[in-house]
C-alpha positions in Angstrom: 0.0 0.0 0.0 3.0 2.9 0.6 4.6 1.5 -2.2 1.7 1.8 -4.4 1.0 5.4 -2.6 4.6 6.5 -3.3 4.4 5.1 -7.1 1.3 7.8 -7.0 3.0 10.9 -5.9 5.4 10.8 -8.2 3.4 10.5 -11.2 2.0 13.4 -9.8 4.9 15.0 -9.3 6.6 14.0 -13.1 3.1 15.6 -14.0 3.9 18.7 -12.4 6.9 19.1 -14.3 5.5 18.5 -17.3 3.2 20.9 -16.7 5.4 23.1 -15.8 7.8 22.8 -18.8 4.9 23.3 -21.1 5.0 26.8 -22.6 1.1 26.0 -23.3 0.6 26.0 -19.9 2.6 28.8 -18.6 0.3 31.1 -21.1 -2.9 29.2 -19.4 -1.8 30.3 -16.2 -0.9 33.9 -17.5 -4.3 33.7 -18.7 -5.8 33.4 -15.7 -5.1 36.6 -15.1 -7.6 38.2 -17.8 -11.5 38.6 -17.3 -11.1 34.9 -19.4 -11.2 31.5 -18.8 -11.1 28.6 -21.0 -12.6 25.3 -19.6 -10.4 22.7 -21.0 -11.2 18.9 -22.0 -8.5 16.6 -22.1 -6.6 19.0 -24.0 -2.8 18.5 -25.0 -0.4 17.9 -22.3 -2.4 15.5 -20.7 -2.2 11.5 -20.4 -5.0 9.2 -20.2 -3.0 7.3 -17.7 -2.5 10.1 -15.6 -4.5 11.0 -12.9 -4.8 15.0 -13.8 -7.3 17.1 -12.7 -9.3 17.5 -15.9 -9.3 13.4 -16.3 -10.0 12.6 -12.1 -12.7 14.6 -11.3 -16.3 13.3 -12.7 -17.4 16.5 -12.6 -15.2 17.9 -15.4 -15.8 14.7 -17.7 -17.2 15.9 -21.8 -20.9 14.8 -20.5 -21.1 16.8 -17.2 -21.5 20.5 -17.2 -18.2 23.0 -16.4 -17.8 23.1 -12.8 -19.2 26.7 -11.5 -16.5 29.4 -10.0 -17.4 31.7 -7.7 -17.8 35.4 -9.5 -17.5 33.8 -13.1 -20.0 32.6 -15.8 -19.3 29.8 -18.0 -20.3 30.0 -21.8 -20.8 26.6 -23.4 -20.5 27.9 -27.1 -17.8 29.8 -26.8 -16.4 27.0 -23.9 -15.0 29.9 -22.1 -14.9 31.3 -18.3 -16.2 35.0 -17.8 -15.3 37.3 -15.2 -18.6 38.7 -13.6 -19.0 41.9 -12.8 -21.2 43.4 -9.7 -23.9 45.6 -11.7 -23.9 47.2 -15.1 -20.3 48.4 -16.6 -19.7 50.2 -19.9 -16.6 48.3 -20.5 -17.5 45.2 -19.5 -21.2 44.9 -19.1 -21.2 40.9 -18.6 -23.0 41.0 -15.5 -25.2 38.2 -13.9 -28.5 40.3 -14.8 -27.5 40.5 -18.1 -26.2 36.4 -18.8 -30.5 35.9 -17.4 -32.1 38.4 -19.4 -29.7 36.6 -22.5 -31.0 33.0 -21.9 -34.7 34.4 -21.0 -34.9 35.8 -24.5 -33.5 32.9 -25.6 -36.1 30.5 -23.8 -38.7 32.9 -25.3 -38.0 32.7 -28.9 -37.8 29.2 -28.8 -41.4 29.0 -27.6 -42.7 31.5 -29.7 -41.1 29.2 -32.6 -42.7 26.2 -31.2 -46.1 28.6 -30.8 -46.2 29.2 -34.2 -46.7 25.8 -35.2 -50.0 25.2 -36.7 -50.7 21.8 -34.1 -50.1 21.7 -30.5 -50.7 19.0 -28.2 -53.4 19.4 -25.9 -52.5 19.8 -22.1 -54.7 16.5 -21.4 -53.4 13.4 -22.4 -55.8 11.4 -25.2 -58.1 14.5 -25.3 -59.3 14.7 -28.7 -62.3 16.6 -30.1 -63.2 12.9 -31.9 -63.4 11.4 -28.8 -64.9 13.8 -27.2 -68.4 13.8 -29.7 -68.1 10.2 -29.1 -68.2 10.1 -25.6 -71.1 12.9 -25.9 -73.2 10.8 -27.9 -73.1 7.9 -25.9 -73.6 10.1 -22.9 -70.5 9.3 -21.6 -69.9 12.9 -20.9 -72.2 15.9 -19.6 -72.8 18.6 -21.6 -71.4 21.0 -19.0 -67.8 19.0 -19.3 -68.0 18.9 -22.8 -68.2 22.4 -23.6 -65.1 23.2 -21.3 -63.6 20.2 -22.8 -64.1 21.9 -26.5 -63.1 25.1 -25.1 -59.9 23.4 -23.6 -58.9 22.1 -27.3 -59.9 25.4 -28.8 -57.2 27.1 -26.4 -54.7 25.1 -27.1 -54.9 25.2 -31.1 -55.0 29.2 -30.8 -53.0 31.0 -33.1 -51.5 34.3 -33.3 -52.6 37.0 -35.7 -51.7 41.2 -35.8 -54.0 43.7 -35.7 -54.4 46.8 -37.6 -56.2 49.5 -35.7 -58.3 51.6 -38.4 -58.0 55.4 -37.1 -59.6 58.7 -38.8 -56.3 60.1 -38.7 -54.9 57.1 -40.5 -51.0 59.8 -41.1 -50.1 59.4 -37.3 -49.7 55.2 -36.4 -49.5 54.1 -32.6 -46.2 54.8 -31.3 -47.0 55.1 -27.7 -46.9 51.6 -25.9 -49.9 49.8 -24.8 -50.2 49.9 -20.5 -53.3 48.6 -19.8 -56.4 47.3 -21.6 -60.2 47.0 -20.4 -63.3 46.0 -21.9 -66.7 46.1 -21.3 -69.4 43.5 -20.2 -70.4 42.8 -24.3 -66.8 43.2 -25.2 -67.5 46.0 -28.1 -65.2 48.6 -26.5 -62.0 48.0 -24.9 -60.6 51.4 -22.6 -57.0 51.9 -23.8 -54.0 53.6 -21.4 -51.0 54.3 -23.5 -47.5 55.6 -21.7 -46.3 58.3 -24.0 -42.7 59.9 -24.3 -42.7 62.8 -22.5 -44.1 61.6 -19.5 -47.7 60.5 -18.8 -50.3 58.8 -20.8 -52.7 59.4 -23.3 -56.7 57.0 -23.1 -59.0 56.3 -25.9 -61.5 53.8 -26.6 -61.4 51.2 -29.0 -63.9 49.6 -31.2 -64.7 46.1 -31.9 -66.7 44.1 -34.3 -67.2 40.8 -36.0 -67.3 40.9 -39.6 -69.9 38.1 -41.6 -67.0 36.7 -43.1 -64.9 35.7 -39.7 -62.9 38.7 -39.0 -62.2 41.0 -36.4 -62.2 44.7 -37.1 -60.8 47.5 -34.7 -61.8 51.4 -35.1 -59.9 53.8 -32.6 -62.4 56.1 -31.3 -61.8 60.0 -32.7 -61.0 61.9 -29.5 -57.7 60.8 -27.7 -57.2 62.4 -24.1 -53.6 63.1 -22.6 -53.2 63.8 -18.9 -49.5 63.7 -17.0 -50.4 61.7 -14.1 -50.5 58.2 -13.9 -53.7 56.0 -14.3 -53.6 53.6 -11.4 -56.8 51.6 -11.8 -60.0 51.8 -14.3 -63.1 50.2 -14.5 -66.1 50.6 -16.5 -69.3 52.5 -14.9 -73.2 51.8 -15.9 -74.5 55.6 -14.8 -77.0 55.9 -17.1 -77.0 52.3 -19.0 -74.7 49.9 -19.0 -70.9 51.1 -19.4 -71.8 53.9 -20.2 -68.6 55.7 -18.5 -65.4 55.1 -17.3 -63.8 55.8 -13.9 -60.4 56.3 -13.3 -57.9 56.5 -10.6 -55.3 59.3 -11.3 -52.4 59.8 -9.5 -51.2 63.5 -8.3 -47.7 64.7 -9.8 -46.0 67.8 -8.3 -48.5 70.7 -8.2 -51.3 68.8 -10.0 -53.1 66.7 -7.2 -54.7 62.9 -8.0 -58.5 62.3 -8.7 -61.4 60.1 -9.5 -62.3 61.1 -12.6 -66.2 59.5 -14.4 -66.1 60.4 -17.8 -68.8 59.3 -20.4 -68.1 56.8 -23.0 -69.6 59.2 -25.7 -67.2 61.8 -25.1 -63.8 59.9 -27.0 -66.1 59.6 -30.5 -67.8 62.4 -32.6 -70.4 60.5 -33.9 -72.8 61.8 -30.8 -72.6 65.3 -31.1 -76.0 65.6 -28.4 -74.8 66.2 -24.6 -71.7 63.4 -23.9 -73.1 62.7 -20.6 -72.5 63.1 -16.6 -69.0 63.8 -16.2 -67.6 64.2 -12.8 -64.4 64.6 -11.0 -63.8 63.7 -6.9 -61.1 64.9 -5.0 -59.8 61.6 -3.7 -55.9 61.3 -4.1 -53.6 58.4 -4.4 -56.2 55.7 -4.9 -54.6 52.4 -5.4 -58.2 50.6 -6.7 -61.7 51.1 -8.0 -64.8 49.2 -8.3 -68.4 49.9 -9.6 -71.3 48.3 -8.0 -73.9 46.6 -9.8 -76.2 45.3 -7.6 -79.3 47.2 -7.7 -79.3 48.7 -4.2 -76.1 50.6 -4.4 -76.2 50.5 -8.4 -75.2 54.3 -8.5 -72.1 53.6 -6.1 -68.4 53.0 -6.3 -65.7 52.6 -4.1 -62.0 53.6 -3.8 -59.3 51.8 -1.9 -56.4 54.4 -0.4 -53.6 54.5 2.0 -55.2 52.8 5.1 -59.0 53.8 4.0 -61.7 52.4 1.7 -64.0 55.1 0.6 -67.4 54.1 -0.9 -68.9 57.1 -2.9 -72.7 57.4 -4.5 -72.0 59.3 -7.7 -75.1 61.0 -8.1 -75.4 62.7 -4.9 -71.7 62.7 -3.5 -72.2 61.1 -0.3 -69.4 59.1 1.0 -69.1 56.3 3.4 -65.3 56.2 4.7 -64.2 52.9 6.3 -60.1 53.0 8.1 -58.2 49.9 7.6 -54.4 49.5 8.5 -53.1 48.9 5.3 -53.4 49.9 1.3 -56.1 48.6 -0.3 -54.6 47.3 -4.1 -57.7 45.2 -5.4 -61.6 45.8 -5.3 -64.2 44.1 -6.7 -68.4 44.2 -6.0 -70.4 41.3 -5.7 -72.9 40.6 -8.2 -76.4 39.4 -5.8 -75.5 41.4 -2.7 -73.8 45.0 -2.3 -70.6 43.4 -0.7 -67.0 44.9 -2.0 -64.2 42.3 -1.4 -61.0 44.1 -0.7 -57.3 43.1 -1.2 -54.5 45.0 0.7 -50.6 45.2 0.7 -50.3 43.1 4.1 -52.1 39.8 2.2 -55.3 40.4 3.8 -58.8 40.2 1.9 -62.3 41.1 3.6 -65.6 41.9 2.2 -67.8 45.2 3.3 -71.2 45.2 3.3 -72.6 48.5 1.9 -75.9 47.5 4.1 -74.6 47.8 7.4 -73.2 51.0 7.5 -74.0 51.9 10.9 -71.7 49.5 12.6 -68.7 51.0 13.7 -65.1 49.9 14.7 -64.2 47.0 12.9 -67.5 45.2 13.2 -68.6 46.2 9.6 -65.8 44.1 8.1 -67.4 40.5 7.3 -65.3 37.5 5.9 -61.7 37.8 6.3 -59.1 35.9 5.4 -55.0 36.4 4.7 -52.4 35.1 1.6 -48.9 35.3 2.4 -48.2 38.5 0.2 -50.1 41.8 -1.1 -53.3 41.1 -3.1 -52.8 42.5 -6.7 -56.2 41.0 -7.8 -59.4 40.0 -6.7 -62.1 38.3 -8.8 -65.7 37.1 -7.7 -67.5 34.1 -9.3 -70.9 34.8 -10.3 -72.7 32.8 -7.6 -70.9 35.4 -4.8 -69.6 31.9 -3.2 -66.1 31.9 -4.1 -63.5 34.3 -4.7 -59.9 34.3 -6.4 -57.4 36.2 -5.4 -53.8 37.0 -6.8 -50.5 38.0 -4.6 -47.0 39.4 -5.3 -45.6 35.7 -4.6 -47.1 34.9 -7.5 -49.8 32.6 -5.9 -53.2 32.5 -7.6 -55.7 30.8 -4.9 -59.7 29.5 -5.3 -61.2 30.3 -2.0 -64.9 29.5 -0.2 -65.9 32.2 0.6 -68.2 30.1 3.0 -65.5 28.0 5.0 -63.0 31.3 4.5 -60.5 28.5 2.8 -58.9 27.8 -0.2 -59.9 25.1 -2.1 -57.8 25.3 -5.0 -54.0 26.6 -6.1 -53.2 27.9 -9.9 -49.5 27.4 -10.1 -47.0 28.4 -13.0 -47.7 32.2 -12.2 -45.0 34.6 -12.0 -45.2 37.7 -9.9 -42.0 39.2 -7.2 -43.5 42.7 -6.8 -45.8 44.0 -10.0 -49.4 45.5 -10.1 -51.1 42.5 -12.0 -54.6 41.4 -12.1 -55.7 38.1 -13.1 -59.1 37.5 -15.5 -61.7 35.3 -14.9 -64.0 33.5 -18.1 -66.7 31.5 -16.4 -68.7 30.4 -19.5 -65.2 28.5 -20.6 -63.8 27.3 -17.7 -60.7 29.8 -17.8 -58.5 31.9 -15.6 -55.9 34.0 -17.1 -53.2 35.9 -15.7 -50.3 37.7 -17.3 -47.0 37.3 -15.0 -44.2 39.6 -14.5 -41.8 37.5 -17.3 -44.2 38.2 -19.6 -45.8 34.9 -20.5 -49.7 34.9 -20.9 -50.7 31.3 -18.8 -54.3 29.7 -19.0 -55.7 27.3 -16.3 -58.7 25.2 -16.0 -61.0 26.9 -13.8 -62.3 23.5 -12.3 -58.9 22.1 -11.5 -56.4 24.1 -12.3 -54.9 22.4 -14.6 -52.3 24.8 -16.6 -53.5 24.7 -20.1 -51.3 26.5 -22.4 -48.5 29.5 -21.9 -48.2 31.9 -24.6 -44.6 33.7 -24.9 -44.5 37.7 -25.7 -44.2 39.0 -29.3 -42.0 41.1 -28.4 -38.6 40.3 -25.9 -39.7 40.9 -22.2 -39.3 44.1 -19.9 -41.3 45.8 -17.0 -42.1 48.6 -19.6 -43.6 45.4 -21.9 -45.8 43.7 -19.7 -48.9 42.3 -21.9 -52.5 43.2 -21.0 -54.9 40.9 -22.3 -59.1 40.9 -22.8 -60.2 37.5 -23.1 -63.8 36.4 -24.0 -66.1 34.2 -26.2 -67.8 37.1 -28.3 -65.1 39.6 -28.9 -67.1 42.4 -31.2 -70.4 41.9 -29.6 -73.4 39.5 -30.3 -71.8 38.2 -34.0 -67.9 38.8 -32.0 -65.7 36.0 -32.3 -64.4 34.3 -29.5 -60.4 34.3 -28.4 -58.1 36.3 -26.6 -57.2 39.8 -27.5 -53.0 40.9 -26.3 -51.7 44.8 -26.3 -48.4 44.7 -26.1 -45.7 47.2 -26.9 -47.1 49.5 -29.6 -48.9 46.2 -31.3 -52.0 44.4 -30.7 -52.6 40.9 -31.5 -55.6 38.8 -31.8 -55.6 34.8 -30.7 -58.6 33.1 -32.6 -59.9 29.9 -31.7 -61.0 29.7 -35.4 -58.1 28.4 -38.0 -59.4 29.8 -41.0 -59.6 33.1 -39.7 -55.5 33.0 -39.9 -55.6 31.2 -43.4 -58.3 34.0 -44.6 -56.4 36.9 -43.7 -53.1 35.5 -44.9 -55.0 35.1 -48.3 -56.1 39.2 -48.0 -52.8 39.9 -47.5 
C-alpha cells in the first residue's frame, strides 16, 4: 500500500513538471489573469493514464456540465470562463442580470417558434375533439364538461394573428406603448392607457366588431385624451345604462393633485354630437383601486381603496361612506347578488364590506376575512358570490370559499416578485388568465387548475412590456368572435380559436 502510494506521488509530481515545462501551460496560467477562462477537455499535455485534474474529477468529464467558480460565468458555445461583474459596466457589461435576461430571451424565442406551429398537443393526455363527440353521444360525458372540454382544445390550437387598428387620422400610427387594456361586459369597446414619451399617458377607446365573413375589425375612437399623471386603476361604470362611463384613478404629480375622474363613453367619439353625458371629478388622491357596484341597491355607487382607508362614494349625490383599515387597499371588486366589495391590501389580507350595514362602527362592519402570504394585486368574484380568487405578489393564484373562508384550489406556473397585475376570470369557458411579471400569458382550468397553455410575448420581455390581455367568447359583440385579444408594446394581437380566420387573412394579404 505505501509502495503503491509512493508510485502515485510521483506520477504526480513527473506531471507537475511537465506541466510546468509546457510553454502551453505557462500562457494558461498567464491567462488566468484576464476577465477569461477557457474550460479545457482533455486537452494537450495530458495523459489518459495520468490521474490530472481535468481526467479525475467526474465533474469535469465531456458529458457533465463546467464546474461553477465563484464570481465567473461559463459559456458553453464559446467554452469559455467570464469574469462577472457586480452591476452594469460600460466596459465590460457581462453581469449576472445581463447572462439571465440573455438565456430568458432565448427561452422565449424558442417558444414563440414552437407557438407558431399550426398543431399543438393538448395539455390533457388522449383528449381529442373525436373522442370527445363520441363520448357525448353515448352520454358518456355531460354537456357542462364537454363544452369546457371543446373550449380546452380550442385554447390550445389558438393562433396568433396582428391587428391593424383603423384610425380617422390614419398619417399618425400608434407609437405610444400599450399599458393597460379594459373591456366592457359585451366586449364592443375596450378602454385603452397608452405611456407616452414625454411623461404621462394618453386614453382612448377602441372599437370592436365581428365581420360576416370571420374577421375581427378594430376602429380607434376620434377623441384621444392626454393627462401627466399616472392611471392607477379603471373600471367601467353603468351611470345611465350599462358602461356607459369610465372611472379612473389618477395619480397626483407635483402641483397637480390625484382624482377620481367619471367620464362618459360618448365623449372619446364624434359620432354623438348631443350632450356626452355626466362627467364628474372627486377629490380623492392616491387611490390604489376602484370598483363599480352593480347590484341594484347601491347600483349608482363606487368605491375607492387608499392608504389605510376604503371610501365608498354614490356618484349622483356625492355622499361618502369612509371605512379606516391598516393597510393599502390594491384590489376591489363588487359582488354581483349582494352589495358586498371584497378588498385586497398590501399586508395579504382580503375582507368583504357590506354597503348594508353601514351603521356598525369599529371594525365590526368588516365580514369574511381571510389572509395570503403576500399583497393582493387581484381579486375576482365568481358569479354565484360563493367563491373568490385572489392574486398576490408571490405569484400565488388561490380558489377560495368564501363560506368555509379557505382555499380550495391553487393555480400554479404564475410569476409575480413585486408588480401591479390582475388576473381574468371566463366563467362560461372554464378559464382563468393571468399575465405574469416574465411576460408569459398562462391559461388554467377553472375547475382544476390544470395549466393549459402559456403563450410567450411577441416582443422580448421588460417591465415597460408587460402584456395586458381581454379574453372572451364574443369579442365584437353579439356576432364577436371568440379568443383572446393581447396589447403589447405599440402592437395588438388577436388569438382566434378559429383556424381559417388565420388562413383567410393571410389570403387578404
Amino acid at each position: 500500500m505505501k509502495r503503491g502510494n509512493w508510485q502515485g506521488r510521483g506520477d504526480w509530481g513527473r506531471a507537475d513538471q511537465r506541466r510546468h515545462h509546457n510553454p502551453d501551460r505557462q500562457r494558461e496560467r498567464s491567462s488566468h489573469r484576464s476577465e477569461e477562462y477557457r474550460f479545457e477537455r482533455g486537452g494537450p499535455g495530458t495523459s489518459q493514464n495520468e490521474p490530472s485534474p481535468e481526467t479525475a474529477s467526474p465533474s469535469l468529464s465531456q458529458s457533465s456540465p463546467a464546474p461553477e467558480l465563484p464570481g465567473f460565468y461559463f459559456d458553453p458555445e464559446k467554452n469559455r470562463y467570464f469574469r462577472l461583474l457586480p452591476g452594469h459596466n460600460n466596459c465590460n457589461p457581462l453581469t449576472r442580470e445581463g447572462i439571465q435576461q440573455r438565456e430568458q430571451e432565448g427561452r422565449r424565442v424558442r417558444l414563440l417558434e414552437e407557438d407558431e406551429k399550426p398543431r399543438k398537443k393538448s395539455s390533457r393526455a388522449g383528449l381529442n375533439s373525436t373522442i370527445l363527440l363520441q363520448k357525448r353521444h353515448l352520454g358518456l360525458v355531460p354537456e357542462t364538461s364537454y363544452c369546457r372540454l371543446i373550449h380546452e382544445l380550442k385554447v390550445s390550437s389558438m393562433r396568433r394573428h396582428k391587428l391593424e387598428v383603423q384610425s380617422s387620422d390614419s398619417s399618425s400610427p400608434n407609437t405610444d406603448n400599450f399599458k393597460l387594456i379594459v373591456a366592457d361586459s359585451a366586449c364592443e369597446r375596450v378602454f385603452t392607457v397608452n405611456d407616452v414619451e414625454h411623461g404621462g399617458c394618453k386614453y382612448g377607446i377602441m372599437n370592436f366588431k365581428g365581420c360576416s365573413e370571420g374577421s375581427l375589425s378594430v376602429e380607434m375612437c376620434d377623441n384621444l385624451y392626454f393627462t401627466n399623471r399616472k392611471v392607477n386603476s379603471i373600471c367601467w361604470a353603468s351611470v345611465t345604462h350599462p358602461d356607459s362611463h369610465v372611472l379612473l384613478c389618477l395619480v397626483g404629480v407635483a402641483d397637480t393633485p390625484g382624482c377620481v375622474s367619471l367620464l362618459p363613453a360618448s365623449l372619446f367619439s364624434n359620432s354623438n354630437p348631443d350632450q356626452p353625458g355626466m362627467l364628474c371629478s372627486f377629490k380623492i388622491s392616491t387611490a390604489w383601486s376602484c370598483a363599480w357596484c352593480l347590484n341594484p341597491q347601491a347600483d349608482k355607487n363606487f368605491s375607492t381603496g387608499l392608504s389605510r382607508l376604503v371610501i365608498v362614494t354614490d356618484a349622483v349625490t356625492g355622499r361618502r361612506q369612509t371605512y379606516g383599515i391598516n393597510s393599502d387597499v390594491l384590489a376591489q371588486q363588487f359582488a354581483l347578488r349582494a352589495p358586498v366589495l371584497y378588498n385586497g391590501c398590501r399586508t395579504g389580507e382580503i375582507f368583504s364590506i357590506d354597503l348594508r350595514q353601514r351603521a356598525r362602527r369599529g371594525h365590526g362592519w368588516k365580514g369574511v376575512r381571510f389572509y395570503q402570504d403576500s399583497a393582493i394585486t387581484s381579486v375576482r368574484i365568481l358569479q354565484d358570490d360563493n367563491y373568490l380568487i385572489a392574486a398576490d405578489m408571490l405569484g400565488k393564484i388561490k380558489l377560495w370559499d368564501l363560506r368555509m373562508a379557505k382555499a380550495v384550489q391553487q393555480y400554479e406556473g404564475h410569476h409575480n416578485e413585486h408588480a401591479y397585475l390582475p388576473v381574468h376570470v371566463n366563467e362560461q369557458e372554464g378559464l382563468l388568465l393571468a399575465v405574469g411579471q416574465d411576460c408569459y400569458t398562462r391559461l388554467w382550468s377553472l375547475g382544476d387548475g390544470r395549466l393549459l397553455r402559456t403563450i410567450p410575448s411577441p416582443h422580448p420581455a421588460g417591465k415597460d412590456s408587460v402584456p395586458s390581455v381581454v379574453f372572451s367568447s364574443q369579442l365584437g359583440g353579439r356576432r364577436g368572435l371568440p379568443g383572446l385579444l393581447m396589447a403589447v408594446s405599440q402592437d395588438l394581437y388577436y388569438f382566434s380559436y378559429n383556424s381559417d380566420y388565420q388562413e383567410q387573412r393571410g389570403a387578404d394579404a
